[in-house]
C-alpha positions as CSV (number, residue, x, y, z in Angstrom):
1,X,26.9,11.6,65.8
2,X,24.9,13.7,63.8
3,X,28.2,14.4,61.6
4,X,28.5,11.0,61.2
5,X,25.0,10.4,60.3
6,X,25.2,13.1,57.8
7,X,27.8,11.0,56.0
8,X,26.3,8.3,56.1
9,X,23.1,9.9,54.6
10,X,25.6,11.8,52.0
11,X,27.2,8.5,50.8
12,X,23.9,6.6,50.5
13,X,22.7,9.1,47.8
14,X,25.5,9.0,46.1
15,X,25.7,5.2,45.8
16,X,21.8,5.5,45.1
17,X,22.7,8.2,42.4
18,X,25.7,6.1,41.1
19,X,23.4,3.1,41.1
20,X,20.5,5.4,39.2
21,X,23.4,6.7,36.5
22,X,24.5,3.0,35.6
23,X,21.1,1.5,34.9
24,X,20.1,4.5,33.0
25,X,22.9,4.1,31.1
26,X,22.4,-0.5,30.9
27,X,18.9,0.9,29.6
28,X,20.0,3.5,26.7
29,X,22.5,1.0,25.5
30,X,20.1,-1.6,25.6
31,X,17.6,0.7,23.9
32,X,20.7,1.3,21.4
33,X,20.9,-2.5,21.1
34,X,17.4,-3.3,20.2
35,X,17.1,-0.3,17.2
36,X,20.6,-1.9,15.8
37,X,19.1,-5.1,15.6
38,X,15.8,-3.7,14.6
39,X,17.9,-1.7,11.6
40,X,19.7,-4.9,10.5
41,X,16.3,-7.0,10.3
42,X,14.8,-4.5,8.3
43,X,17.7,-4.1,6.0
44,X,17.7,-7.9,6.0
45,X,14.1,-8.1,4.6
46,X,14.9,-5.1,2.1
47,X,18.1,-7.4,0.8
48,X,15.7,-10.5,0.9
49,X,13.0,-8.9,-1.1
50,X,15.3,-7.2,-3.8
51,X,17.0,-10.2,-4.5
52,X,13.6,-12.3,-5.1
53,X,11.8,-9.0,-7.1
54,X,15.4,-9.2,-9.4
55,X,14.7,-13.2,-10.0
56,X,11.0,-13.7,-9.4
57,X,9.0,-14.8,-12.7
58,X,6.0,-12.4,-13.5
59,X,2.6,-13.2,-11.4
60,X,5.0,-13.5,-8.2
61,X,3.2,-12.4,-5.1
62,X,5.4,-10.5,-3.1
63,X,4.9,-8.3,0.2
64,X,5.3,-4.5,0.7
65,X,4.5,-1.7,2.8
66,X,1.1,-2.4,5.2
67,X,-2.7,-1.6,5.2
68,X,-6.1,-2.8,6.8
69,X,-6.7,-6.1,5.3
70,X,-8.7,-8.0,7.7
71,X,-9.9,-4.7,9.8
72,X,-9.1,-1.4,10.5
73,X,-7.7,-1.4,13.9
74,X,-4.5,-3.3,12.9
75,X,-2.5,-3.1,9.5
76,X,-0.8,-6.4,8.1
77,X,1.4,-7.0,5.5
78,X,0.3,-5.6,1.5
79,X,0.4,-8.4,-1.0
80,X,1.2,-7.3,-4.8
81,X,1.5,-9.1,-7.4
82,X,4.2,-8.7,-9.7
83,X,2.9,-7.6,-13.5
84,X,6.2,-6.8,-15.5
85,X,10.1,-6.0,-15.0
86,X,12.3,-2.9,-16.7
87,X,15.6,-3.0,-15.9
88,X,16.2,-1.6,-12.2
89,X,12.0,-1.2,-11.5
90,X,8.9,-3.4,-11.2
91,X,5.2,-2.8,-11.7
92,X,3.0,-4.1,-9.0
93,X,-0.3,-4.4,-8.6
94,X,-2.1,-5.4,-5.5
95,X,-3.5,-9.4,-5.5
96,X,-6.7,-8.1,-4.1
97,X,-8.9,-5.1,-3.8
98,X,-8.4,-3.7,-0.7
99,X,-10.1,-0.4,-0.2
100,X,-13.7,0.8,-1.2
101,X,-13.9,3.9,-2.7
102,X,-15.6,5.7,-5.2
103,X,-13.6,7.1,-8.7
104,X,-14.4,10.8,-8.0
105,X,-17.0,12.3,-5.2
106,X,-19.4,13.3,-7.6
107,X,-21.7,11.9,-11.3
108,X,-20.0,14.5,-13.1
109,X,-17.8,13.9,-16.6
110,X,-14.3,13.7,-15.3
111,X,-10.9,12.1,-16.0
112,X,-8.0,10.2,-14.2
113,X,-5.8,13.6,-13.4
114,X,-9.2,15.5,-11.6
115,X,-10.7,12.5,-9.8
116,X,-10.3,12.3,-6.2
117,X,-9.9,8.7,-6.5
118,X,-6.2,9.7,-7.6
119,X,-5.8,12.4,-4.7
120,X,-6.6,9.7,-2.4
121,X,-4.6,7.4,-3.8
122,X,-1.0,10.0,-3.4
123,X,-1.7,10.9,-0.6
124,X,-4.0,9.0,2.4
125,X,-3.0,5.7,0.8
126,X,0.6,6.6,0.1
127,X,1.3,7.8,3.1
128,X,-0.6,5.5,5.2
129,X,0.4,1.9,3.8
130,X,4.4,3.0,3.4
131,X,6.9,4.0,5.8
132,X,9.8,6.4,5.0
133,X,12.5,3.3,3.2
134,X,9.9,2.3,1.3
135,X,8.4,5.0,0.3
136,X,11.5,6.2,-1.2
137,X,11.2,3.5,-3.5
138,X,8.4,4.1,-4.7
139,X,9.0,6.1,-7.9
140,X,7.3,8.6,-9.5
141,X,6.3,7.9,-13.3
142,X,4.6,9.4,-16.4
143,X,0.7,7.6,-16.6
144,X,-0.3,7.7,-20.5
145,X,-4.8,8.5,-20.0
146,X,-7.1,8.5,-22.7
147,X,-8.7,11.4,-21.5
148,X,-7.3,14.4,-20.5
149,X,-3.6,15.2,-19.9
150,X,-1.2,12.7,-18.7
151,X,-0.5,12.8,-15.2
152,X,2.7,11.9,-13.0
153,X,2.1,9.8,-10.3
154,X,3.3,7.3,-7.8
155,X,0.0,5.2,-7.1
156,X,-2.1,4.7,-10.0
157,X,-4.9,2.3,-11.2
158,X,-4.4,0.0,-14.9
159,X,-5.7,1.6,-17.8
160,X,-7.6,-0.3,-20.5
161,X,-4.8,-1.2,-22.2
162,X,-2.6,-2.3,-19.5
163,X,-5.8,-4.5,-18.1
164,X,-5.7,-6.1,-21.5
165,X,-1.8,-6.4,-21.8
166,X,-0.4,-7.2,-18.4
167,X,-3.1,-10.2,-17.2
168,X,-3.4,-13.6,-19.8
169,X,-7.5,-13.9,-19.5
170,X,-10.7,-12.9,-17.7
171,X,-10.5,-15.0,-15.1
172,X,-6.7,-14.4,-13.9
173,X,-8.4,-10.8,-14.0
174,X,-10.5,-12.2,-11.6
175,X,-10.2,-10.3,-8.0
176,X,-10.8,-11.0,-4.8
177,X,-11.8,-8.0,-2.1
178,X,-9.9,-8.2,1.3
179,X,-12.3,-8.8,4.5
180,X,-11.6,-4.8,5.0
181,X,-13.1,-4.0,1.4
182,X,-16.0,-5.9,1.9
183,X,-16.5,-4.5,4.8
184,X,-16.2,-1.0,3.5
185,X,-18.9,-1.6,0.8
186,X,-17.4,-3.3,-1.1
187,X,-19.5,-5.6,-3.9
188,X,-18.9,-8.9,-4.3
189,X,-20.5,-11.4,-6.7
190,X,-21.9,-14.5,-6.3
191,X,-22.8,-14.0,-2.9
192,X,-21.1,-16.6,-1.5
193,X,-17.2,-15.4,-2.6
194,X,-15.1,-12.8,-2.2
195,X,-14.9,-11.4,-5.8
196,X,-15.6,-7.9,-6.6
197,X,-15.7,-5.5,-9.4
198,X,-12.7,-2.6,-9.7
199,X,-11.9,0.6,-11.4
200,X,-9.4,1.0,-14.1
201,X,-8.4,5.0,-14.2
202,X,-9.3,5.1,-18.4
203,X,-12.3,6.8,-18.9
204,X,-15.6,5.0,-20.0
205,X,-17.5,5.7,-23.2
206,X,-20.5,7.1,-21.5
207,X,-20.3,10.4,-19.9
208,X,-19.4,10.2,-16.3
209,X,-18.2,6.7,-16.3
210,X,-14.9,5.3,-15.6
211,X,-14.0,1.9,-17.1
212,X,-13.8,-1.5,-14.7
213,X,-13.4,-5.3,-14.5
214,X,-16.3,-6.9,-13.4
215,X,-16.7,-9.7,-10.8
216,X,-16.3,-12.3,-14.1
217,X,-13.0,-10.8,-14.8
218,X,-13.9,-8.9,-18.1
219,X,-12.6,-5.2,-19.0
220,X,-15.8,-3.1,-19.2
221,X,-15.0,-0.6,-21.5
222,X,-18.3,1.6,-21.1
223,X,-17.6,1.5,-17.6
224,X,-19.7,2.7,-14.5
225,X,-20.6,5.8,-12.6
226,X,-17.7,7.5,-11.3
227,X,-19.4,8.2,-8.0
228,X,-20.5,4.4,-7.6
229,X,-19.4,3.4,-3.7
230,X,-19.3,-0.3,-4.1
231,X,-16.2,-0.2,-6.5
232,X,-13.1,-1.9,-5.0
233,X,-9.3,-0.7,-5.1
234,X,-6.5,-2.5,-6.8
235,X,-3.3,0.6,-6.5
236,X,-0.6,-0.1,-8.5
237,X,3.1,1.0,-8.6
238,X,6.3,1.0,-9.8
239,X,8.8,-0.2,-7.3
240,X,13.0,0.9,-7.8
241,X,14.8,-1.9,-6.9
């Protein structure tokens, strides 16, 4: 009896393990499964969004990478507008200002290549609002300043002359902060809307300024304190297509 038993006992655990090995296995393929159809949906969107970036007329608003837009506890698509096309690249520009940040930490006479508003922007920013596929896209360029030495970056803000050249008047210059900007400090002006002031990286013709738009859309050439925290965010990139 107790032989018999045995077997029996013996033969349960291995159907038990048998049974164990096959839906571990049902599971990894499954597992296996959902990441391939995760891949091709993600590769579907990168084909989707190439082919509109190749055809799309300039002032297009377009989504890439993700960042706090309505809170910080969950990121949502980015929106950028697009500002100009050269051959295989893009320049963006996000549609609204959706970080508040100051241009550099302290009232001191600084340019675009010191500021930490730049460090931030190449690195937290960067790292935070794209994953891996798209940050590879994102290229590194040559930024022309008017103070200072040029710089090479991958995230930058509009100069003066791009402010000028790349938007048609003051109020399509006009921007809007996200919910999240606002709610970091953000200014906005009148009360009752969401438009804001933002930096441009040029610096301004009073020492320790850095040149802005205001609320009303104009290019503020003498600019304001570089350490003001009420300033909104407006990255821009060039995107390889």
């Amino acid at each position: 009896f107790n032989s018999l038993m045995n077997g029996f006992l013996a033969d349960l655990r291995n159907e038990n393990e048998r049974k164990r090995r096959e839906r571990e296995e049902r599971e990894r393929k499954e597992e296996q499964e959902r990441k391939r159809r995760e891949r091709e949906e993600q590769e579907r969107i990168r084909r989707e969004r190439e082919k509109l970036l190749r055809k799309c007329p300039l002032g297009t608003i377009v989504e890439f990478g993700r960042y706090f837009i309505n809170n910080d506890n969950v990121k949502e698509p980015l929106k950028w507008r697009v500002l100009a096309r050269e051959n295989a690249r893009v320049l963006l520009i996000t549609e609204k200002g959706i970080d508040c940040r100051p241009y550099h930490s302290d009232r001191v006479s600084i340019t675009w290549g010191e500021c930490t508003l730049r460090r931030w922007l190449n690195s937290f920013f960067l790292t935070t609002a794209f994953n891996s596929d798209e940050l590879s896209r994102v290229l590194t360029v040559e930024i022309k300043n008017n103070a200072g030495n040029d710089t090479k970056n991958r995230i930058f803000l509009l100069s003066l002359d791009e402010a000028g050249k790349y938007f048609h008047s003051a109020s399509d210059r006009k921007c809007e902060m996200t919910p999240y900007a606002k709610g970091k400090g953000a200014y906005v002006y009148p009360e009752n809307t969401m438009y804001g002031w933002w930096w441009l990286r040029s610096r301004g013709y009073h020492v320790g300024n850095a040149a802005n738009v205001t609320c009303d859309g104009l290019i503020h050439v003498g600019g304001r304190d570089v350490d003001n925290t009420d300033a909104s965010i407006r990255p821009a990139l060039w995107l390889n297509l």
